[in-house]
N, C-alpha and C positions, 0 to 999 in steps of 0.2 A: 587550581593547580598552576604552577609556574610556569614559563616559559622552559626551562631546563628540564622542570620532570616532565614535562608535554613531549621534549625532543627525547629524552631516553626513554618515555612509553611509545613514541613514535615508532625509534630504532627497533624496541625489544619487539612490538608487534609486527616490523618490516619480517623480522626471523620468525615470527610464532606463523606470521601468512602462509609464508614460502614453504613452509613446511605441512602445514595441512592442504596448503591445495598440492603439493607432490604427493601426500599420501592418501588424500583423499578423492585425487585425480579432478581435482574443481575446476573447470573452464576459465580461465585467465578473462578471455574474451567474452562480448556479448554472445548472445545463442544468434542464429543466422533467423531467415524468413526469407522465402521461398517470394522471389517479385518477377516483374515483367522487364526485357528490355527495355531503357529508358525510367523505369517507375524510382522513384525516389525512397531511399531508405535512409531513416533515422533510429542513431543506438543512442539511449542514454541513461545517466545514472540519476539517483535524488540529486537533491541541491546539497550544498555545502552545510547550510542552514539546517538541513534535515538532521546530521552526525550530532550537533552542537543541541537540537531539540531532543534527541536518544542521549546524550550527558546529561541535561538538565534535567530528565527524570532519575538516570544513574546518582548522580549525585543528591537528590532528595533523598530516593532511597538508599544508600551508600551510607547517609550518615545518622537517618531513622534508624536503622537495623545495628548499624555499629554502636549506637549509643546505649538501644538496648541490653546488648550484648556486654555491654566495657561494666554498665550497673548490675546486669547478673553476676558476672565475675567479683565482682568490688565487695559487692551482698557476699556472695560463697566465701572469696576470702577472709570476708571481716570475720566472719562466721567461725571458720575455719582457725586462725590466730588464734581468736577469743579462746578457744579452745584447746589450744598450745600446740596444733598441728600446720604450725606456719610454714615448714617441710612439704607438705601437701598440697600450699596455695602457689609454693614454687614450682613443685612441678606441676600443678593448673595453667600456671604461667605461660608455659608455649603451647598448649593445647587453646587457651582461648585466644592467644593472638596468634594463630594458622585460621580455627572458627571465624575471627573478624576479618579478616586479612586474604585469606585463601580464593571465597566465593567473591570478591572487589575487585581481585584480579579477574576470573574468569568472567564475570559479569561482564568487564571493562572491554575484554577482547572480543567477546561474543556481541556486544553492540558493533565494534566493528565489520568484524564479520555480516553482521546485517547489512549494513550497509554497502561496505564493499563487492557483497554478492547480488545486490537486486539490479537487473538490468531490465531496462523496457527496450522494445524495437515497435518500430512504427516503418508501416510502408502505404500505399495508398491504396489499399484493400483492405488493410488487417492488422493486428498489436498483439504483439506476443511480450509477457511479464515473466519474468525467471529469479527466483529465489531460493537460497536454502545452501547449505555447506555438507551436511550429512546427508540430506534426501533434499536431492535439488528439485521441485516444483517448478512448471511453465506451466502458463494458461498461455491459450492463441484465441484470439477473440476476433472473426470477420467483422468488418463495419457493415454488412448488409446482415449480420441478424442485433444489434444493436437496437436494445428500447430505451434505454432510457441515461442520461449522464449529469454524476450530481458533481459537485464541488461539493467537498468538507473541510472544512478549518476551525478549530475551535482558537479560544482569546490568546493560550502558549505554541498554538502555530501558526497563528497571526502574528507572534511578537517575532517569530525566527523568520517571516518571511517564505513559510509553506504552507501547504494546502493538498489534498488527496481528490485524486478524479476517480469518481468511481463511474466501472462502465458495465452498465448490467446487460445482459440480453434476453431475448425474448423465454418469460417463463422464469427470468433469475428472482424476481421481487413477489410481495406476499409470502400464504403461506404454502410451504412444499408442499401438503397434502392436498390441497386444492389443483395443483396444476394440473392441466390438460395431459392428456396422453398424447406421447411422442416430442411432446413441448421440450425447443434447447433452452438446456439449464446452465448458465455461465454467468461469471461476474468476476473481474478482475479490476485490484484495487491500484495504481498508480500512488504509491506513497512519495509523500516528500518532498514536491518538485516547486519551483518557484513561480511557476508562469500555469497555473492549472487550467485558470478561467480562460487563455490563450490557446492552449492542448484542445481544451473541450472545445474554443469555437472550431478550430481545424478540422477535430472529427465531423464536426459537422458537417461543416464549408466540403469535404469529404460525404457525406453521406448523401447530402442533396445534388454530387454529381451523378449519385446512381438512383436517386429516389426525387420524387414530386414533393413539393412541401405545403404545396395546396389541394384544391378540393378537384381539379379539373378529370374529365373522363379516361383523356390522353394515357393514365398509368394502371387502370384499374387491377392491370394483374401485381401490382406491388404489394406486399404484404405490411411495410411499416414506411413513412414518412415524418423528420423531424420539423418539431417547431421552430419560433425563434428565443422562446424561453430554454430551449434544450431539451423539453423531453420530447418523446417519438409519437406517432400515434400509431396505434396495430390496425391491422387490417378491417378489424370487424367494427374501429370506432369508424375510420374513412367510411366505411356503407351504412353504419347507421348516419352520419351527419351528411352522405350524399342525401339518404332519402330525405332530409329532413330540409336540404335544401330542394329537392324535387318538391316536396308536397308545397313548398311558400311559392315555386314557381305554379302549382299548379292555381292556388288560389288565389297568386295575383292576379294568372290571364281571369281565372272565372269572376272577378271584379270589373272585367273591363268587355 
């Protein structure tokens, strides 16, 4: 797309925005998050990079579907002529280009919309993720029930320059029918962002202010502490690998 149709799809979506969030009463702003005097709060959106990786699949499919679609028509009208009802392929005519045409717009804005409406907030306790135009979606995910935090990136969002932090918590992984009763179930995905591996060390650097990351006695009543690889350990691996350092303690003294 050119730079001019880019600034008139620009323009036409400044007016298609304004108008769905006055009707659909969509929050302009990030969602809030509930912090301490003095504690630090961060709002932010995808990267830039992220809009540009939502075209790059737009535009595959955008012009898989319309090629289709231009060869059905092409087929019916040949069809159609051959037949001496060449009157009938005209007026097919604007029926198959609204069919190509129609769902490329609304595809095109609706990517926007994605992107425009995903906001993360981060404070030094907890992350709250907000999504959605029609039925807006928050997850709030505390850092003290947090197990486990991945990076994802595959080879076309390595080339844009993004990556997804996924933040599970305790009981979000495996499978549902297995989890424990009473077990929190949460997982919230951070799309898009440029600096993932960075995020995820933070939470961390975060997590080990309120948790031990080693084996010592000092925390016992802690339920999860994280590694340096980034995943957490739960409670019940820290007592089995205490005992298992008790029992080497005990057979060292009984060597000596």
């Amino acid at each position: 797309m050119s730079r001019r149709s880019e600034a008139a799809a620009a323009w036409m979506y400044r007016g298609i925005w304004k108008v769905l969030v006055d009707f659909f009463r969509v929050p302009a702003e990030p969602p809030t998050l509930p912090a301490r005097a003095g504690e630090t709060v961060q709002s932010f959106q995808p990267a830039e990079g992220f809009l540009k990786y939502l075209k790059f699949w737009f535009w595959i499919v955008l012009f898989s579907t319309d090629i289709v679609f231009t060869v059905a028509y092409i087929v019916i009208a040949g069809a159609l002529i051959a037949a001496k009802l060449w009157w009938v392929a005209l007026l097919l005519l604007p029926v198959a280009l609204f069919i190509i045409v129609a769902p490329d717009i609304v595809a095109y804005i609706a990517l926007h919309l994605r992107y425009d409406t995903m906001w993360y907030v981060m404070t030094d306790r907890s992350l709250r993720i907000r999504r959605g135009i029609w039925v807006i979606h928050e997850v709030t995910i505390t850092f003290e029930n947090v197990q486990n935090l991945k990076v994802q990136q595959g080879p076309v969002q390595r080339h844009f320059g993004i990556a997804n932090l996924i933040v599970e918590t305790a009981g979000a992984g495996g499978d549902p029918h297995q989890k424990k009763p009473g077990a929190v179930t949460n997982q919230g995905m951070i799309e898009g962002i440029a600096d993932a591996h960075a995020l995820r060390d933070r939470i961390l650097m975060r997590l080990r202010e309120s948790k031990t990351a080693g084996l010592g006695d000092e925390d016992h009543g802690r339920d999860v502490a994280p590694t340096s690889n980034g995943l957490v350990w739960s409670g019940d691996a820290l007592n089995v690998l205490r005992e298992i350092r008790d029992e080497a303690r005990a057979l060292a003294a009984a060597k000596f």
